[in-house]
C-alpha positions as CSV (number, residue, x, y, z in Angstrom):
1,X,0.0,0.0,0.0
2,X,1.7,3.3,-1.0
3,X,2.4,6.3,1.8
4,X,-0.9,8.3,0.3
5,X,-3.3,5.3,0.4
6,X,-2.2,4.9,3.8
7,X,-2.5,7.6,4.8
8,X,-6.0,8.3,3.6
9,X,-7.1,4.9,5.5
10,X,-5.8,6.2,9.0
11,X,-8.1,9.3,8.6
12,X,-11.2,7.7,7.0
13,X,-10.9,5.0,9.9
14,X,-10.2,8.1,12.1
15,X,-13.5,9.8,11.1
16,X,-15.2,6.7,11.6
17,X,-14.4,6.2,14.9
18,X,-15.0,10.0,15.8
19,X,-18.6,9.7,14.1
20,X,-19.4,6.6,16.3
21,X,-18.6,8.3,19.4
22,X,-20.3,11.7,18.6
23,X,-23.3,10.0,17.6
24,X,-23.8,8.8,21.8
25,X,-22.7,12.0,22.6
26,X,-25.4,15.1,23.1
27,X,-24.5,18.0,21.0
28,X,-23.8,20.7,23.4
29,X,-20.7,18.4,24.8
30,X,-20.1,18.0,21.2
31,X,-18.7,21.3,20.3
32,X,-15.7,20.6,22.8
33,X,-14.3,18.0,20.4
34,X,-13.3,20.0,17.4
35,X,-9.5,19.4,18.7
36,X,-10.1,16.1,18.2
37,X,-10.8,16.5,14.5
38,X,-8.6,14.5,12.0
39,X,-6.6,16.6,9.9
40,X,-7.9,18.4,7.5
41,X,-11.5,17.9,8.5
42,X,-13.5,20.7,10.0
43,X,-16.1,21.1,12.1
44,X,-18.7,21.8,9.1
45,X,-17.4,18.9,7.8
46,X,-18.1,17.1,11.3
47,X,-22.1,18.4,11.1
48,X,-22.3,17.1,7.3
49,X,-21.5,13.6,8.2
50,X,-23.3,13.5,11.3
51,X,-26.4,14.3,9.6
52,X,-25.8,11.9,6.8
53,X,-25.2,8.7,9.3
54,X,-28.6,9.8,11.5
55,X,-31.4,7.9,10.6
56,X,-34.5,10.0,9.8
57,X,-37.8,9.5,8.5
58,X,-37.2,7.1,5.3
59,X,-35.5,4.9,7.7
60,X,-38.7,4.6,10.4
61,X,-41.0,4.2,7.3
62,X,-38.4,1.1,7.0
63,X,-39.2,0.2,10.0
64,X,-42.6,-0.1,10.0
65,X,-42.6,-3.0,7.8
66,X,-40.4,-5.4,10.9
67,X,-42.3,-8.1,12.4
68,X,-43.2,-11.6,11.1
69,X,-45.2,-12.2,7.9
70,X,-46.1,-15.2,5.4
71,X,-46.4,-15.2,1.9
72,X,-48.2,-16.7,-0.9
73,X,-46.3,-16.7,-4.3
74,X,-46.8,-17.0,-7.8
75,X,-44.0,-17.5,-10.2
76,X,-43.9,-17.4,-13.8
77,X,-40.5,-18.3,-15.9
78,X,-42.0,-17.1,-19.3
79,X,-44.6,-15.1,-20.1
80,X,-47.0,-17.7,-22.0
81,X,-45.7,-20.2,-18.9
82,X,-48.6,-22.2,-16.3
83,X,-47.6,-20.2,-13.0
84,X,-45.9,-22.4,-10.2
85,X,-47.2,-21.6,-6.5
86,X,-45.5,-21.5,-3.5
87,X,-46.0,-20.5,0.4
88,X,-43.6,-19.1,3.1
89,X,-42.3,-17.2,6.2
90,X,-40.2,-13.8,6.5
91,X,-38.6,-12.3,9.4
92,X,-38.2,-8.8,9.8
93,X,-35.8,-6.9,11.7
94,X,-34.0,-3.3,11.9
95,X,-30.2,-3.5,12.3
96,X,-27.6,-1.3,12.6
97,X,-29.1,0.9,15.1
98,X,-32.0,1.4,13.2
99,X,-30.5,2.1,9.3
100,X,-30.9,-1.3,7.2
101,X,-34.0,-3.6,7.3
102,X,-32.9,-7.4,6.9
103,X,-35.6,-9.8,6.0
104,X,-34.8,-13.7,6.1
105,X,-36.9,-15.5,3.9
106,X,-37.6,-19.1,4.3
107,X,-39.9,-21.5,1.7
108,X,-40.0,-24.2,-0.6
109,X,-40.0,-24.3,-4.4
110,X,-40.2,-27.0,-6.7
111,X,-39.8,-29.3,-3.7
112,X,-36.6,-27.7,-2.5
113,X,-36.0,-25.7,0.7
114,X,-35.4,-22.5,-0.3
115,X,-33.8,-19.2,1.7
116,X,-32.5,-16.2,1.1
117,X,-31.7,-12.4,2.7
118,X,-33.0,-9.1,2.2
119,X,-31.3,-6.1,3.1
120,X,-33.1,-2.4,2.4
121,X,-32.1,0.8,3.7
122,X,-31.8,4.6,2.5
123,X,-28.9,6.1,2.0
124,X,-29.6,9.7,3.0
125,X,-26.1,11.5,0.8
126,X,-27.6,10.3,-2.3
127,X,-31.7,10.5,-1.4
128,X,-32.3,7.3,-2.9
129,X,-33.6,3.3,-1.3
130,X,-31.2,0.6,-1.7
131,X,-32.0,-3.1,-1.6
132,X,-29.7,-6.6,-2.1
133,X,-31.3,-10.1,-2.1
134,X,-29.2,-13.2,-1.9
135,X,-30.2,-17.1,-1.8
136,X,-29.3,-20.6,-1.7
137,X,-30.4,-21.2,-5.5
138,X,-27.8,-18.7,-7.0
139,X,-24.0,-17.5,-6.2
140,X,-24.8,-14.4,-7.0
141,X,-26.3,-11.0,-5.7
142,X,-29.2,-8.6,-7.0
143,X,-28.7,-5.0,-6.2
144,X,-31.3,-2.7,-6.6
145,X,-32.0,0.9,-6.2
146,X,-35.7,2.6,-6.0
147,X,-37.9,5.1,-4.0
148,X,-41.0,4.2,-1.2
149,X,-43.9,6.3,0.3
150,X,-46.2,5.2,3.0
151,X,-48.5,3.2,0.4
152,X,-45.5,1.6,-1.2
153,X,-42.1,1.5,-3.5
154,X,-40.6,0.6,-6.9
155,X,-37.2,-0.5,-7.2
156,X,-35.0,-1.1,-10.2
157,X,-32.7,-3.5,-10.1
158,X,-29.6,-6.2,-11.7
159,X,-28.8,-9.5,-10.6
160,X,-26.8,-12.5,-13.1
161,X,-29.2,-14.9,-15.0
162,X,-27.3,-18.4,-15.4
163,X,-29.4,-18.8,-18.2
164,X,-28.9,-15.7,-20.6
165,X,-25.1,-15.8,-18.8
166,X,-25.4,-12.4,-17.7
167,X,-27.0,-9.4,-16.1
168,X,-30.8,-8.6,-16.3
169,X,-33.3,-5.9,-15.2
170,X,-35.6,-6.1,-12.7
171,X,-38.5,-4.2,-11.5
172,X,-40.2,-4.6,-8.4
173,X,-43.2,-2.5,-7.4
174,X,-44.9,-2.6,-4.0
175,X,-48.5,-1.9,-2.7
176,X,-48.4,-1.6,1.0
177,X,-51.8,-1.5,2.9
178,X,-51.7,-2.1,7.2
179,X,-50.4,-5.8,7.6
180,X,-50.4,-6.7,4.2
181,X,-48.3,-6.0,1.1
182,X,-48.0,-7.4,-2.9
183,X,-44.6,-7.0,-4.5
184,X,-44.5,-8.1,-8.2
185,X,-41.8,-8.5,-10.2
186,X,-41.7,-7.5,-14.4
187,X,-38.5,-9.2,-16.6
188,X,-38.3,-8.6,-19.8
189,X,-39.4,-10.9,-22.3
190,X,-39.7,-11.4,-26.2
191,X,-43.0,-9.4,-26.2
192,X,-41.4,-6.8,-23.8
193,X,-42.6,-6.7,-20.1
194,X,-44.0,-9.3,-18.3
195,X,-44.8,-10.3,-14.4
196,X,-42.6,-13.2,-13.3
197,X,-43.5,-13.3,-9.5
198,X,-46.1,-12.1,-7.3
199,X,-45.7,-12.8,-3.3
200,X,-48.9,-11.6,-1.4
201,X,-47.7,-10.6,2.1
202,X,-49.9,-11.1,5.5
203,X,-48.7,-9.6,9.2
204,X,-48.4,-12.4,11.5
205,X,-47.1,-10.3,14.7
């Protein structure tokens, strides 16, 4: 690692570890830690990333969708293609004080257990929802971005198809009514657009 890169880790690591304690500590004892400031950081720049690592309004709209549902899903690999049906559970929980929303997803399709792992949070420097999904039937990772409101969101999103051997787009739109939600999923296909999944969420708890 060259001198510069080095160098640029200690503060970054620095800043980190600044943030993490200024974010337990109540503003008006705050002020008496500008000498503690890595170099050539200031104060202003100290308030700019304290307000981007606090978690505000997008991230309790997050939060209202914790707690334990099931699911009912309906799958569709092709567009003129009989749909396959399929029941589960998903776990809901806030992590990281509060920032990212993990869902664990557990199920069975085509007489396999299936699972996988949801994380969602907002990332409040760039405005914008971001979402990952991982499972045991793929090595691979869809990343998507979007924007929510209370009755719901649309994400855009990537992830590698084995078949086609490589990337392709996903959108998923959500409905959100009180302890219940319907997220549907739209590939394209020769025709253009069509619905490959719709899960039909109920709050148990």
């Amino acid at each position: 690692m060259k001198n510069t890169e080095l160098k640029t880790a200690v503060v970054s690591l620095a800043v980190m570890v600044i943030m993490a304690i200024g974010a337990s500590v109540p503003a008006q004892e705050a002020e008496g830690m500008e000498n503690d400031l890595p170099p050539g950081m200031t104060a202003e720049d100290m308030a700019t990333w304290q307000q981007a690592i606090t978690p505000g309004p997008e991230h309790a709209r997050l939060a209202a969708m914790a707690g334990s549902w099931t699911f009912q899903g309906t799958f569709w690999m092709a567009p003129d293609a009989p749909p396959m049906e399929s029941t589960g559970t998903a776990e809901r929980t806030m992590i990281l004080g509060g920032r990212v929303l993990v869902e664990k997803v557990k199920s069975e399709f085509q007489g396999e257990a299936f699972e996988g792992i949801a994380m969602t949070g907002f990332d409040n420097v760039s405005g914008t929802y971001w979402g990952t999904w991982a499972d045991n039937m793929s090595t691979g990772l869809m990343v998507s971005t979007g924007t929510c409101t209370d009755g719901g969101c649309e994400f855009t999103g990537t992830y590698n198809d084995p078949i086609i051997g490589g990337a392709k787009i996903v959108r998923v739109v959500m409905t959100a009514e009180p302890d219940r939600e319907v997220h549907q999923s739209f590939e394209q296909g020769p025709a253009g657009e069509f619905m490959a999944m719709q899960l039909v969420y109920t709050r148990t708890k």
